[in-house]
N, C-alpha and C positions, 0 to 999 in steps of 0.2 A: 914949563910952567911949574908954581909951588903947589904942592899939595894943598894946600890953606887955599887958593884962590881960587884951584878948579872944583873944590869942595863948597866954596862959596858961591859960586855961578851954579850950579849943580842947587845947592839949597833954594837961591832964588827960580829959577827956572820948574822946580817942583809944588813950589807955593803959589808961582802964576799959573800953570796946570791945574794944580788942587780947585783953585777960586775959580777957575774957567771952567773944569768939570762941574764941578757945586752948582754954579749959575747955569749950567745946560741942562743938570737934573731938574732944576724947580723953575724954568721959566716959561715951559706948558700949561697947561689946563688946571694935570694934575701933577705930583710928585713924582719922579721916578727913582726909584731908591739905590739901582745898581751905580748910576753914575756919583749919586751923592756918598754914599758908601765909598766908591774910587777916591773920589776927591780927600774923603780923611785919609785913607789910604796913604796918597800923594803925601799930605801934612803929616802923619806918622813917620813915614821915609827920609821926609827932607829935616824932621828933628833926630833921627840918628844919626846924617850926615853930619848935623850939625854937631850932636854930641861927640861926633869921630875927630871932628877940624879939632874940638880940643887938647887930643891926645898927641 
C-alpha cells in the first residue's frame, strides 16, 4: 500500500473516533469532559496525519 492511502484511512478512521468519543461524552445527564477532551485529541492527530500525507 502507498503511503498517501494508509495515511488517508488512518485520518478518516481518527475523525470517526474523535466524533464518536465527542457524542459519548455529552449524550448523559451531564458533560463528561475526559472523553470530549479525547475526541479533540483524536481531531488534533488525525490533522497531523494529515499535514504528513503532504510531505
Amino acid at each position: 500500500m502507498e503511503k498517501k492511502l494508509i495515511l488517508n484511512i488512518a485520518v478518516f478512521l481518527l475523525v470517526i473516533l474523535g466524533i464518536a468519543i465527542i457524542y459519548f461524552g455529552m449524550a448523559g445527564p451531564k458533560v463528561m469532559w475526559p472523553p470530549v477532551i479525547t475526541g479533540v485529541g483524536f481531531f488534533v492527530i488525525s490533522w497531523v496525519f494529515y499535514k504528513l500525507k503532504e510531505n
